[in-house]
C-alpha positions in Angstrom: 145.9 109.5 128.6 142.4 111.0 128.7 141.5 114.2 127.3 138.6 116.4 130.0 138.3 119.4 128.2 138.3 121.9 131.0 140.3 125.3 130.1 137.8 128.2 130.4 134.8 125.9 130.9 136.7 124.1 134.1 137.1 127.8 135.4 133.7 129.3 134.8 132.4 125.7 136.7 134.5 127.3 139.8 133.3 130.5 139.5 129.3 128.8 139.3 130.0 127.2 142.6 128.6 130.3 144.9 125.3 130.5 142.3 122.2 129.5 144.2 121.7 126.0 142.6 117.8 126.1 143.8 117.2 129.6 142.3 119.4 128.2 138.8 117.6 125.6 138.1 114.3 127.6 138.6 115.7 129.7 135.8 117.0 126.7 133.8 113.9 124.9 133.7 112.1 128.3 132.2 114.4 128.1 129.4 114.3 124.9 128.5 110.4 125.1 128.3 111.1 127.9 126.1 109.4 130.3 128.3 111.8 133.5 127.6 109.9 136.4 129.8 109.5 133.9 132.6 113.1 133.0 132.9 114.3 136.7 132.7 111.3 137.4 135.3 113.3 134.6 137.8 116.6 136.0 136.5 115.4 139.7 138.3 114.2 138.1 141.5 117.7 136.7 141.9 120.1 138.4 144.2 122.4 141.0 142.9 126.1 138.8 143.2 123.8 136.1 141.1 122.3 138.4 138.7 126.5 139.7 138.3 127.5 135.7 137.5 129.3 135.8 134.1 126.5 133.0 133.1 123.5 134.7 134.1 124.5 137.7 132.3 125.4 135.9 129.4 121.9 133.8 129.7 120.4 137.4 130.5 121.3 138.7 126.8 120.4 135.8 125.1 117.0 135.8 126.6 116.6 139.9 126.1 117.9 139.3 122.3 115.0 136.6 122.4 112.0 138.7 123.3 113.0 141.6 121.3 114.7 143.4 123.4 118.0 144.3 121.7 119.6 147.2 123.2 119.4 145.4 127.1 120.6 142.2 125.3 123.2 144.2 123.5 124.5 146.1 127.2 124.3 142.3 129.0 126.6 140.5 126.1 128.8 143.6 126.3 129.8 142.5 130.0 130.1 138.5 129.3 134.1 137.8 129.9 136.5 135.7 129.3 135.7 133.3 132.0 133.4 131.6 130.0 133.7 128.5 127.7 135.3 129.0 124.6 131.9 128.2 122.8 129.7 130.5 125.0 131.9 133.5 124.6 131.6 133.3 120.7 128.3 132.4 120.4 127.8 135.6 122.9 130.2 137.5 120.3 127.8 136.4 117.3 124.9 137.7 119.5 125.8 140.8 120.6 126.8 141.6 117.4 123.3 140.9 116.2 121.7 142.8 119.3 123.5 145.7 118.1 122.4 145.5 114.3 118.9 145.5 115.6 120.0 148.4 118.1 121.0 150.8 115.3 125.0 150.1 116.1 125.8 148.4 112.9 128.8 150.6 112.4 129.9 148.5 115.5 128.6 145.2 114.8 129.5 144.8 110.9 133.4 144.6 111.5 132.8 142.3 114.5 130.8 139.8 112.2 132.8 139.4 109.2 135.9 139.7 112.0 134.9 136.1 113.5 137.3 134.3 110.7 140.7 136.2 112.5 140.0 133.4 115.0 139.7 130.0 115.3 135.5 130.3 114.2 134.2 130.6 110.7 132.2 133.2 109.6 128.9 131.6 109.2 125.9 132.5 106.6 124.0 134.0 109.6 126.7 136.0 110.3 127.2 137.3 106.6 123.3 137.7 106.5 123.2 140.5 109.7 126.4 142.1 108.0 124.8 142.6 104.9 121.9 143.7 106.5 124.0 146.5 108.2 125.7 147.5 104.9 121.8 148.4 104.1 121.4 150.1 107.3 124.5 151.8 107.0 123.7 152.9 103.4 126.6 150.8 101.3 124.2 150.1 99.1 127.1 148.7 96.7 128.8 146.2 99.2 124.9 145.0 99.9 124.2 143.8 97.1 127.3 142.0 96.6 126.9 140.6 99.4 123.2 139.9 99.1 124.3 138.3 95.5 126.7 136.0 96.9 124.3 134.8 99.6 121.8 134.2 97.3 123.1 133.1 94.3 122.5 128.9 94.9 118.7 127.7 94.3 118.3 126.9 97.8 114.8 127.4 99.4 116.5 128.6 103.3 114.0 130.4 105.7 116.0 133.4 104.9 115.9 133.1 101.0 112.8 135.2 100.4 113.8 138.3 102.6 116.7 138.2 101.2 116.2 138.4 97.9 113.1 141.0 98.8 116.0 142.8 100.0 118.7 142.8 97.2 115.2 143.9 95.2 115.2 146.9 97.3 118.8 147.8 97.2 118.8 147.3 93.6 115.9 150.3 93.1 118.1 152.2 95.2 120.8 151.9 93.1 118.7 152.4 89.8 119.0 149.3 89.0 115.6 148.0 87.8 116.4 145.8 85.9 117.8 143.6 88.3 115.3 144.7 91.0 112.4 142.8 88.7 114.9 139.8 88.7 115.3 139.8 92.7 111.4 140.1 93.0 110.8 137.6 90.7 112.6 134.7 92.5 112.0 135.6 96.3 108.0 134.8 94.6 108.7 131.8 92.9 110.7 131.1 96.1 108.1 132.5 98.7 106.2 129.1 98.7 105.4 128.4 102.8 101.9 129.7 104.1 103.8 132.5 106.3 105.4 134.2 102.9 101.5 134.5 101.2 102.0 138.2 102.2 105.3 138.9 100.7 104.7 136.8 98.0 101.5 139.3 97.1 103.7 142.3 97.5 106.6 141.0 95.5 104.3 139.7 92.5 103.4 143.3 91.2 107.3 144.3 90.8 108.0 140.6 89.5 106.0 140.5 87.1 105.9 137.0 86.2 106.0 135.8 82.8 104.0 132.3 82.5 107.2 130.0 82.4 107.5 132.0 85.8 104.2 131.0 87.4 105.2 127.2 86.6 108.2 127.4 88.0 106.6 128.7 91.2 104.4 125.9 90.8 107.7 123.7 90.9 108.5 125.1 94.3 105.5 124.4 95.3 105.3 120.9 94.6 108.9 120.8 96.2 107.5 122.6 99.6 105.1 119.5 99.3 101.8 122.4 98.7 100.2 119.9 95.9 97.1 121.8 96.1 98.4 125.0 96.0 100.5 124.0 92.9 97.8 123.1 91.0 95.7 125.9 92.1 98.5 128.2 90.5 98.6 126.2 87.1 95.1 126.0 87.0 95.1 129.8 86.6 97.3 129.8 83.9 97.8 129.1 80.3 99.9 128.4 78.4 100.0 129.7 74.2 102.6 129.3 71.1 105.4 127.2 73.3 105.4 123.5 73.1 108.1 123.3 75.2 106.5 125.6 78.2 103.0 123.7 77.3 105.2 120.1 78.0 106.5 121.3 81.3 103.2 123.0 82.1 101.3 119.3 81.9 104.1 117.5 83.4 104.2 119.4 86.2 100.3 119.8 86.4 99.9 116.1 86.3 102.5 115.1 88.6 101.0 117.5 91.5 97.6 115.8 90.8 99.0 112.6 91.6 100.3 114.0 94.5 97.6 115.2 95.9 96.6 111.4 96.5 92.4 112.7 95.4 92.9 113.0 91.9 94.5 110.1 89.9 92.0 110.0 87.7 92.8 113.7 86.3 96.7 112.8 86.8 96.3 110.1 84.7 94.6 111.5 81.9 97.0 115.2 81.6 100.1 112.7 81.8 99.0 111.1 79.4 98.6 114.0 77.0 102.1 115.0 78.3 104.1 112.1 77.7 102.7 112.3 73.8 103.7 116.3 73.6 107.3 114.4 74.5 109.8 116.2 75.8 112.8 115.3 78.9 110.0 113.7 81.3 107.8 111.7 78.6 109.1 108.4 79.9 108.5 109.2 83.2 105.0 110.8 82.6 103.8 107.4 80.8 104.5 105.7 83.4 103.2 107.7 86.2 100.0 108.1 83.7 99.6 103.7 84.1 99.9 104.4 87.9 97.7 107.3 88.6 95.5 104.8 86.7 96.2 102.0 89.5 95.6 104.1 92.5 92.2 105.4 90.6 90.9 101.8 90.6 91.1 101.4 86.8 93.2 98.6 87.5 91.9 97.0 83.7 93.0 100.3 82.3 96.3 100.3 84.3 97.2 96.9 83.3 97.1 97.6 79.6 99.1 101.2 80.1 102.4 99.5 82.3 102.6 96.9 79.0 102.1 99.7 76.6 104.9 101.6 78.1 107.2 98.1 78.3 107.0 97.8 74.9 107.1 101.3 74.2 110.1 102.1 76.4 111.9 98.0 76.4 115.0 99.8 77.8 114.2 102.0 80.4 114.6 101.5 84.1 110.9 101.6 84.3 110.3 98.8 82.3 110.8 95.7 84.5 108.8 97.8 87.3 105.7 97.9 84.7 106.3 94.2 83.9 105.8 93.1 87.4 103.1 95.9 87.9 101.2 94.5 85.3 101.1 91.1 86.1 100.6 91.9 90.2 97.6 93.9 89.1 95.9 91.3 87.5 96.6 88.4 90.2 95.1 91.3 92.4 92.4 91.2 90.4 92.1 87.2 90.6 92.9 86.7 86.7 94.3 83.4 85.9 96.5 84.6 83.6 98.3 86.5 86.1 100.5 84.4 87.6 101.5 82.7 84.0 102.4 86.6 82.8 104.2 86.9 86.8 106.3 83.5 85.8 107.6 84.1 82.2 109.5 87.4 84.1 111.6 84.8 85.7 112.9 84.0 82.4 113.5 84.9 79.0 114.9 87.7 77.6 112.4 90.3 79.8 113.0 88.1 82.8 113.1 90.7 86.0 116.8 90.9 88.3 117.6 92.3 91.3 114.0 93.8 93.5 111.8 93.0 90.9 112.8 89.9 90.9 112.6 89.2 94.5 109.2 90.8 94.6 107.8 88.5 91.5 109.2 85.1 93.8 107.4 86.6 96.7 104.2 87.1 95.1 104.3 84.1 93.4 105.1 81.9 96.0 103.1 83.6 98.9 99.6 83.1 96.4 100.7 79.3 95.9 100.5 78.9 99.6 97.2 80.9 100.3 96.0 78.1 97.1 97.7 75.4 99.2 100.0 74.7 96.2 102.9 74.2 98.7 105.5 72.4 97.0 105.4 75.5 94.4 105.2 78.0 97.2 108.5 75.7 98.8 109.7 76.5 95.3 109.5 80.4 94.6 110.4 80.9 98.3 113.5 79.3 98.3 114.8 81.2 95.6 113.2 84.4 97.2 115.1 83.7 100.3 118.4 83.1 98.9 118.0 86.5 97.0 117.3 88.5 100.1 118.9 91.4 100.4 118.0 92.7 104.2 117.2 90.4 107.5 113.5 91.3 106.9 113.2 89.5 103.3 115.6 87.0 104.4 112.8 86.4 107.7 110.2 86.5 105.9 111.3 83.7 103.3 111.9 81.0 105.9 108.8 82.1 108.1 107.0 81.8 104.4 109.2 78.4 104.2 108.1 77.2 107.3 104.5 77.9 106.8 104.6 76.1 103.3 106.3 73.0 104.9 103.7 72.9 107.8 104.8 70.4 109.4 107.9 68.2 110.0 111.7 69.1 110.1 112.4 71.1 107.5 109.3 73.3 109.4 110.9 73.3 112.3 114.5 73.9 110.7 112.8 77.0 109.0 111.0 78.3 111.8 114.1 77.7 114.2 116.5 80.1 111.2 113.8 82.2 111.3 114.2 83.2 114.8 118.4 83.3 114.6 118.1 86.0 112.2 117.2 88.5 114.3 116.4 88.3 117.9 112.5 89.1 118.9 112.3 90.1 114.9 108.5 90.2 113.8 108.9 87.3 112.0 110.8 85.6 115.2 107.9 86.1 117.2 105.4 84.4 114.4 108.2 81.5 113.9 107.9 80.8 118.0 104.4 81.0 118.1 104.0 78.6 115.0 106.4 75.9 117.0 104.3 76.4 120.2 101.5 75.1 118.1 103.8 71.9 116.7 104.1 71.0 120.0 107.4 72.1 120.0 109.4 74.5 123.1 111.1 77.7 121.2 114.1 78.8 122.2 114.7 81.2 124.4 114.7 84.5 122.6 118.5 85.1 123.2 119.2 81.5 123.7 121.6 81.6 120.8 122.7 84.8 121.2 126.1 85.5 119.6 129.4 85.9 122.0 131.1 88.9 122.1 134.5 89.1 123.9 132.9 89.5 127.1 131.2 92.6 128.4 132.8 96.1 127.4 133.4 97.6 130.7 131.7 101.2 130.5 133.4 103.7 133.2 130.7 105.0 135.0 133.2 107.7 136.0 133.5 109.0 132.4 133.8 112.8 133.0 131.1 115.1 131.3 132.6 118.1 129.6 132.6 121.3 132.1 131.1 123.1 128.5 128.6 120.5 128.4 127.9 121.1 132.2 127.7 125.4 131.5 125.2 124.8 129.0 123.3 122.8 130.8 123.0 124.3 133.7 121.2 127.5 132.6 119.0 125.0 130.6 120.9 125.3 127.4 121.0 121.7 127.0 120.7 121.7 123.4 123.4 123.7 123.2 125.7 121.5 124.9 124.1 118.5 123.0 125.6 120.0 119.8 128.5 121.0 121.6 129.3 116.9 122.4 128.5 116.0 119.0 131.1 118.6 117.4 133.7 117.2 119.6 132.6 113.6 120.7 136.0 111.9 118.9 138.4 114.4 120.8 136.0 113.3 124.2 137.4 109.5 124.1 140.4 109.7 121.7 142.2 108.8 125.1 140.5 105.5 126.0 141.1 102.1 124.3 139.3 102.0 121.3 136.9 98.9 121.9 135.6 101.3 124.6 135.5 104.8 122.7 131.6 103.5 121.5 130.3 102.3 124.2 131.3 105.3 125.8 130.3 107.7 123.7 126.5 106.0 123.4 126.5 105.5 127.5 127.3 109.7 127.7 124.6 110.9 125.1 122.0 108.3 126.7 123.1 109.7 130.6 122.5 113.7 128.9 119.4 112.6 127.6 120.6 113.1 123.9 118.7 109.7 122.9 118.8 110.0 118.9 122.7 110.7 119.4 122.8 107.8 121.8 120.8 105.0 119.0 123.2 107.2 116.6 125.8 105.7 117.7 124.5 102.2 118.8 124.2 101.5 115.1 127.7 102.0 114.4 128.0 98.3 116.5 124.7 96.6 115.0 126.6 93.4 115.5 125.4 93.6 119.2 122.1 93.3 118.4 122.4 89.6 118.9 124.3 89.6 121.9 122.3 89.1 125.8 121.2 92.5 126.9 122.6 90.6 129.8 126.1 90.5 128.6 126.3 94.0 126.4 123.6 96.7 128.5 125.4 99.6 127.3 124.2 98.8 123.8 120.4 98.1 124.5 120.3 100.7 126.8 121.3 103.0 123.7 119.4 101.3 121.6 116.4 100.8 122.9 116.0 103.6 125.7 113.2 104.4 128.1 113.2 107.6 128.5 110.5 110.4 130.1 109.6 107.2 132.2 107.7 109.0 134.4 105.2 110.6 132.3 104.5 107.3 130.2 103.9 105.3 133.1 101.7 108.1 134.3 99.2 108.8 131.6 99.7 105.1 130.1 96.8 103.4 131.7 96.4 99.7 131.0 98.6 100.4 127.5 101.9 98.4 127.4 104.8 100.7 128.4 106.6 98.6 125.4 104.0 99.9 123.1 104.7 103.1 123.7 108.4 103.3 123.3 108.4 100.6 120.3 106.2 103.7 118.7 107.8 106.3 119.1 111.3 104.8 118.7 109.8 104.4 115.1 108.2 107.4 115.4 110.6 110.2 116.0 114.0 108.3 117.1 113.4 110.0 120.5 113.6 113.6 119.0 111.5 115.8 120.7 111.6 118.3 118.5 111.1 116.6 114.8 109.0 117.8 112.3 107.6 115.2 109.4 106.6 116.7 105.9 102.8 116.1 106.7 103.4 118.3 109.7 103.0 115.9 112.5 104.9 116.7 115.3 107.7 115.4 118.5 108.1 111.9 119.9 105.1 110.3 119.2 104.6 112.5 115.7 101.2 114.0 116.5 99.0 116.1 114.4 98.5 119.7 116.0 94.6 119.5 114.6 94.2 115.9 116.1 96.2 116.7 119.1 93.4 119.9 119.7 90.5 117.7 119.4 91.9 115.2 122.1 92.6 118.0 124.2 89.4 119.8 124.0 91.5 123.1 123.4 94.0 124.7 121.1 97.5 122.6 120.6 100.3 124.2 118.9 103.3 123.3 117.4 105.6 124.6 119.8 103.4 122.8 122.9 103.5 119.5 120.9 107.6 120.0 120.7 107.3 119.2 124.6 107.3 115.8 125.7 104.7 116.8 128.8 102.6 118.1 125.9 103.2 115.0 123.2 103.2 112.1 125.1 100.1 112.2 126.9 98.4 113.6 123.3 100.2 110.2 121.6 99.3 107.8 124.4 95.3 108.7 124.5 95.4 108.5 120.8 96.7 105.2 121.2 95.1 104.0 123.7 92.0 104.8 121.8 93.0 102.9 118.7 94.0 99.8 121.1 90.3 100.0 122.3 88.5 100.3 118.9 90.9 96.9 118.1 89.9 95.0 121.1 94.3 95.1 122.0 95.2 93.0 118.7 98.4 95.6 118.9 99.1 95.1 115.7 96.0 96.3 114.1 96.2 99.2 116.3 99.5 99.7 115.2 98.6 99.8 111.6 95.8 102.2 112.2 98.3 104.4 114.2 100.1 105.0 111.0 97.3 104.4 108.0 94.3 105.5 110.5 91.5 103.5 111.8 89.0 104.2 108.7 91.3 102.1 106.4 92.3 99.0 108.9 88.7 98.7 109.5 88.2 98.7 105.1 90.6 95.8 105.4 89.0 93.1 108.3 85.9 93.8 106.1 88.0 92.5 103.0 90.2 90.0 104.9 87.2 88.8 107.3 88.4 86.2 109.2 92.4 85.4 108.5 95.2 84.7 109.9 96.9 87.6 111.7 100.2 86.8 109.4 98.4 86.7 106.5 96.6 89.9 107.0 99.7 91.8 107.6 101.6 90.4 104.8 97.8 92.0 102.8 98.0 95.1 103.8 98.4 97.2 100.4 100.6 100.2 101.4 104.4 99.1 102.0 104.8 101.6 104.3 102.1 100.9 106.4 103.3 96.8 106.3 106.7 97.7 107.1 105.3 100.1 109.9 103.8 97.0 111.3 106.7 94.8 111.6 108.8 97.0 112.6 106.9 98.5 115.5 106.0 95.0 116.7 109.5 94.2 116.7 110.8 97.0 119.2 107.7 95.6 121.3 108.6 92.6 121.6 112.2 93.5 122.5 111.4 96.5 124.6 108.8 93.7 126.5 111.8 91.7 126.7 114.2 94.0 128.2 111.6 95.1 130.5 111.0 91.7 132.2 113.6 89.1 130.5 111.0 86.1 132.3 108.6 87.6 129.9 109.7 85.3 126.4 107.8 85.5 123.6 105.2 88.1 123.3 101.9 86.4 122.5 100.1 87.8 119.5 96.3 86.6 118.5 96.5 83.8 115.7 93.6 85.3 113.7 92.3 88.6 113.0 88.3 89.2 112.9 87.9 85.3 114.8 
């Protein structure tokens, strides 16, 4: 039995079959560029039995409700009937109702929102956030600001937090409550943090009237919003008098958004300092942040002293082992003999480091005895490293390590050769191949020993899409319908054979063009990651898509179309849409200020959420990068992610070394990980590509 979800949606996909498909997907297109008035421009031109379509109208009023036109959204929702999918015609419900609170009809639209429970839909916050607004409008003052109390009553930052509690402030001086109204005002500005509140928060502050313990609170939410400068701005304008506990919190938090503003450790280090001695619930955590804001200020002799002062300070902390090992890695850094004597007693004793630590100590301490050319010690720490690993990148990188410290021989090429089964094309694959190319010795083929599955899962290519999914997307709704599939993707195949249910459900989003839900659910099956893309396509193809082909080959030049999607697969996961805390933005995470001075004009945001817009922006900013690096991909890579003013810091450090070494150098983990991962979905996107490709070839040596 299969279950094809028709119902309503099969009927309104009847009823679409006399709609102009040309003249549709004019319209469609509009709206997903997120061109509102053009769309409803296109919509007009139509003909008059078009313009009628229950679809149109129901696109009609969502557009109107979208421009600010209420009233005409409100009159087009009013006509949407029941021929629609069971989706659209309560989402078109939930809308008019708001069209008519903006309208002035909230007499109308109050019962209808807080009604939506009597059927089969929840009544969601949005909806009890327009019916309290219409208690306001409609003068229930009382009901409000129950209802505004309930719906703000968690410590939750929402867009909608600040207005509101602005609002319950307002209902509260209505009701003669000041009292309460100072309380409302108070938290909508300690709340009112993002650069678009500034406003309210000015307006709020004079009712609020914030006591100090206020202002660092605010300062908390700032720090949380990620606003480090803005945070200590607002402590820096206050102090604090006659409350140890208040001063405490006032240095922890002004230290801790110092050394998150990544330019002042040396400040950071010195106020937590003075906070972890006031004591208090974060001392332990202060102290040690005061040894690291030390590190990262390049008092590494200062920092060194501070982790073992806290270790013996704080034995039994979770910290402890971390300053231990960050003690002894600063001073190897620093080329101190005595580091790696320090780094070896933490493998035993009663202070000897477990679990990450100790991995990390094996690591360091065998990866410096083979850049001595100590090898039978680095054979020694590596070994043990490997058999601690954790993940198939520490577990790769101990046998590449292994193979390196042999050299030469069988138990090289036994290391190098379990290198490359670990994962297939894995970064450290690709380094273990070339390295047996050099001992005169043919790799394997990258999925020569490729696991067997039980045969290729036959994918229906007739798998039915939903007629909802198919409504939605064809007024250009697709995300809509994406959201649509994802609420109801087990009822979708809860009629086929289980083994196929995945692979089905990954080949569907991947065919919508719903890529992050296709790689979604790819990595519910990671054990096909080392199966033939030969034998199991359904799974690369979800895994490792190519999509908006057209516009990467177009603006990709002489860059590898691999490159590209091993980028932004890392990147964004094929969102178009995604937004990271530094504000970079869309599939190939560009920076609206960067993305302006490639263009030579004024980016935004919302342009930058289009792949037309953000791919070309990425690509040149690659392509530049892959220039200034002479194509050594991986350097570009790391500049990509670090920026080219700290890559170039490091060949001047490393000058000429091995390409292996270098990476393994790099000091940010982020950025090293960054590295081997993006050069792993290159080499198997290169793969996939052309499977007579092999082996990518990387250069041996960086700055030859």
């Amino acid at each position: 039995m299969r279950v094809f979800w028709l119902g309503a949606g099969f009927a309104w996909l009847a009823c679409a079959v006399a709609l102009a498909a040309g003249d549709l997907d004019r319209v469609a297109s509009l709206v997903r560029a997120g061109d509102g008035q053009a769309a409803l421009h296109e919509i007009d031109q139509l003909p008059q039995p078009d313009r009628d379509a229950d679809s149109v109208r129901y696109l009609q009023g969502r557009l109107l409700l979208g421009v600010g036109r209420p009233c005409d959204a409100m009159d087009k929702l009013a006509q949407t009937p029941a021929s629609l999918p069971t989706s659209m015609r309560t989402d078109s419900l939930r809308r008019w109702a708001t069209a008519a609170s903006r309208c002035g009809h909230c007499a109308e639209a109050r019962p209808v929102l807080l009604g939506l429970a009597s059927g089969d839909t929840a009544v969601t916050r949005h909806d009890r956030v327009i019916a309290a607004d219409c208690a306001v409008q409609l003068g229930e003052l009382d009901t409000a600001a129950r209802e505004l109390e309930r719906l703000t009553q968690r410590n939750r930052n929402g867009e909608d937090r600040v207005t509101l509690l602005a609002m319950l402030s307002n209902v509260y001086l209505r009701l003669d409550r000041p009292d309460d109204a100072r309380d409302a005002a108070r938290r909508a500005w300690i709340a009112a943090v993002q650069p678009h509140q500034q406003d309210a928060a000015r307006k709020l502050e004079e009712l609020a009237a914030p006591a100090v313990g206020d202002r660092v609170e605010r300062a908390e939410a700032l720090i949380s919003a990620r606003r480090f400068s803005k945070a200590v701005a607002e402590l820096e304008a206050i102090e604090v008098k006659d409350d140890n506990a208040l001063d405490q919190r006032w240095h922890h938090t002004y230290g801790m958004a110092l050394f998150r503003m990544r330019s002042r450790y040396a400040d950071a280090a010195r106020v937590l300092r003075k906070s972890a001695a006031l004591g208090g619930e974060q001392a332990v955590e202060d102290a040690f942040h005061a040894a690291r804001a030390l590190s990262r200020a390049d008092q590494d002799a200062r920092a060194i002293r501070a982790y073992r002062h806290f270790a013996q300070r704080h034995p039994r902390t979770n910290r402890a082992p971390e300053a231990r090992f960050l003690a002894a890695w600063l001073e190897i850094r620093m080329g101190r003999a005595s580091g790696e004597q320090h780094m070896k007693r933490l493998l035993e004793g009663k202070h000897q480091l477990r679990g990450r630590w100790r991995r990390a100590a094996l690591w360091e301490l065998g990866f410096r005895a083979f850049e001595k050319k100590r090898y039978s010690r680095a054979v020694r720490y590596l070994s043990q490293y490997t058999k601690l690993a954790t993940t198939s990148m520490d577990e790769a990188r101990g046998l590449y390590w292994l193979g390196r410290s042999y050299r030469r021989g069988p138990k090289a090429l036994e290391a190098y050769l379990e290198t490359i089964d670990v994962e297939p094309l894995h970064w450290y694959a690709v380094l273990a191949a070339a390295r047996l190319a050099r001992l005169k010795v043919k790799p394997p083929r990258p999925f020569e020993s490729a696991s067997s599955s039980n045969g290729p899962i036959d994918v229906e290519q007739s798998f039915p899409l939903p007629p909802t999914f198919e409504a939605y997307r064809a007024l250009g709704l697709d995300r809509d319908g994406i959201r649509w599939l994802i609420e109801h993707e087990n009822e979708l195949v809860s009629g086929y054979p289980r083994a196929q249910r995945i692979p089905l459900l990954a080949a569907m989003y991947h065919d919508v063009g719903a890529y992050r839900e296709a790689l979604r659910v790819a990595r519910r099956r990671m054990a096909y990651l080392h199966t033939d893309p030969e034998e199991q396509r359904w799974w690369w193809n979800a895994a490792y898509p190519m999509p908006w082909l057209s516009i990467v080959d177009e603006h990709r030049g002489e860059l590898p179309r691999a490159l590209i999607y091993a980028t932004m697969r890392q990147e964004s996961g094929y969102r178009p849409e995604v937004v990271s805390h530094a504000g970079a933005v869309g599939l190939m995470q560009v920076m609206p200020e960067v993305a302006t001075r490639i263009a030579g004009q004024p980016v935004t945001r919302r342009m930058l959420e289009s792949p037309e817009h953000n791919i070309p922006l990425g690509v040149a900013e690659m392509a530049a990068l892959a220039a200034d690096f002479d194509d050594v991909h991986p350097l570009s890579i790391a500049a990509y992610n670090a920026g080219k003013k700290r890559v170039n810091r490091w060949l001047r450090e490393s000058r000429r070394m091995e390409l292996d070494r270098f990476v393994e150098r790099i000091p940010f983990n982020e950025t090293r990980n960054y590295v081997r991962r993006v050069t792993t979905h290159y080499a198997r996107y290169t793969y996939l590509d052309n499977p007579e490709s092999g082996w990518p070839k990387l250069p041996r040596f960086v700055n030859p």
